[in-house]
C-alpha positions as CSV (number, residue, x, y, z in Angstrom):
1,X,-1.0,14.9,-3.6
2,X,-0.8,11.5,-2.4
3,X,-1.4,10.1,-6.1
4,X,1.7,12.6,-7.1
5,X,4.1,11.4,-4.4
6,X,3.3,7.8,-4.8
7,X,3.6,7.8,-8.6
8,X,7.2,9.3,-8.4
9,X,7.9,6.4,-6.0
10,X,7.1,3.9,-8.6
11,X,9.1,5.3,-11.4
12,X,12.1,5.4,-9.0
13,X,14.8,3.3,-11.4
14,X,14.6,0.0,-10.8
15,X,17.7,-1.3,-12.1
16,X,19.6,0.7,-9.7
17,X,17.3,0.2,-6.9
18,X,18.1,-3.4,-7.4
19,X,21.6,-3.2,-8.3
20,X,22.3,-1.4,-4.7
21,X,19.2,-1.4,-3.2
22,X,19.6,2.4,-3.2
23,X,16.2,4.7,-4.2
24,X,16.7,8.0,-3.7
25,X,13.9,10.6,-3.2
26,X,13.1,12.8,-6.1
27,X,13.4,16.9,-5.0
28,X,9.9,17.5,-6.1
29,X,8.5,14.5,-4.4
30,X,10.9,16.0,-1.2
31,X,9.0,19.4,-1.6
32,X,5.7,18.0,-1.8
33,X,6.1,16.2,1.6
34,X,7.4,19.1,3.3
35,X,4.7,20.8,2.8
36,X,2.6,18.7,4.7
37,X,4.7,19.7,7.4
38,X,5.8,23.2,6.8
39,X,4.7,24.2,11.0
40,X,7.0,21.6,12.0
41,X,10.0,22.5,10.1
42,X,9.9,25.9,11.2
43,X,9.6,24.7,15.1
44,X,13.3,25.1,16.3
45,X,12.6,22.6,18.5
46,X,10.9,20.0,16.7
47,X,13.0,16.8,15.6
48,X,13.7,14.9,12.5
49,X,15.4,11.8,12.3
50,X,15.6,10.5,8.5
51,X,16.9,6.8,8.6
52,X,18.5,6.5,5.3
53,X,20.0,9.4,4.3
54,X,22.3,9.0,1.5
55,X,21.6,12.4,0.0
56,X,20.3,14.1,3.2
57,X,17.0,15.3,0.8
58,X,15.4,15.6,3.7
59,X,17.5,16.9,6.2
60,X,19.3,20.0,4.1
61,X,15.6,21.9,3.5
62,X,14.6,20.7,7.4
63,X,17.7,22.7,8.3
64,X,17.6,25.6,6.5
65,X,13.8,25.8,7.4
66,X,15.1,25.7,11.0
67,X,17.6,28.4,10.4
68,X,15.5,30.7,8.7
69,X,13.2,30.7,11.9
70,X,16.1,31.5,14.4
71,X,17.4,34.7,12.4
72,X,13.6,35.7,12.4
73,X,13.1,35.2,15.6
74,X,16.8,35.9,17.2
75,X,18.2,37.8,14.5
76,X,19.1,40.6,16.8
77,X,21.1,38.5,19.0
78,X,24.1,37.1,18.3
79,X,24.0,34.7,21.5
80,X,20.7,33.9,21.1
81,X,20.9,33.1,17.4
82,X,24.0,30.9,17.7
83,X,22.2,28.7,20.3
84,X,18.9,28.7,18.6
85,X,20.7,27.5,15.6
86,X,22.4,24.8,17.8
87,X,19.5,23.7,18.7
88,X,17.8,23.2,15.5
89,X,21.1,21.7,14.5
90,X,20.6,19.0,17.3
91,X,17.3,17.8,16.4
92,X,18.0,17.3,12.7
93,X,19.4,13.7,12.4
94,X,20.3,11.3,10.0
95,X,21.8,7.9,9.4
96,X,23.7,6.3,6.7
97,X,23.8,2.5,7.8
């Protein structure tokens, strides 16, 4: 899997990766590293900070991973869902400097 990831890295395009120093991660190559960690995206809880998020590639699937687990585990509550939600809201970050 490594191989995979880092061989879509290397075909990012260069011109516009020097142009404007922007690369932006492929959705499979997104996929492939959420995988590796699938328990934590479905941890309300757990945090995510991605640093460069010009897409937010990472961020959108962390978030609906997030919300998925809430109605599973809340569903039934509409209090307890909104909050969870919140709260899975809270600890998905991202920053476009």
């Amino acid at each position: 899997m490594f191989a995979m990831i880092l061989a879509l890295v290397l075909s990012a395009p260069k011109k516009r990766a020097a142009d404007h120093g922007e690369v932006f991660t492929p959705a499979l190559m997104v996929g492939a590293m959420l995988v590796l960690v699938k328990g934590e995206t479905e941890r309300i809880d757990a945090r995510f900070l991605e640093p460069a998020c010009g897409s937010r590639n990472f961020l959108v699937p962390v978030l609906q991973r997030k919300l998925a687990s809430v109605e599973v585990k809340f569903g039934k509550s509409d209090f307890k869902k909104r909050h969870y939600a919140l709260l899975g809201r809270c600890t998905a970050t991202g920053s476009n400097f």
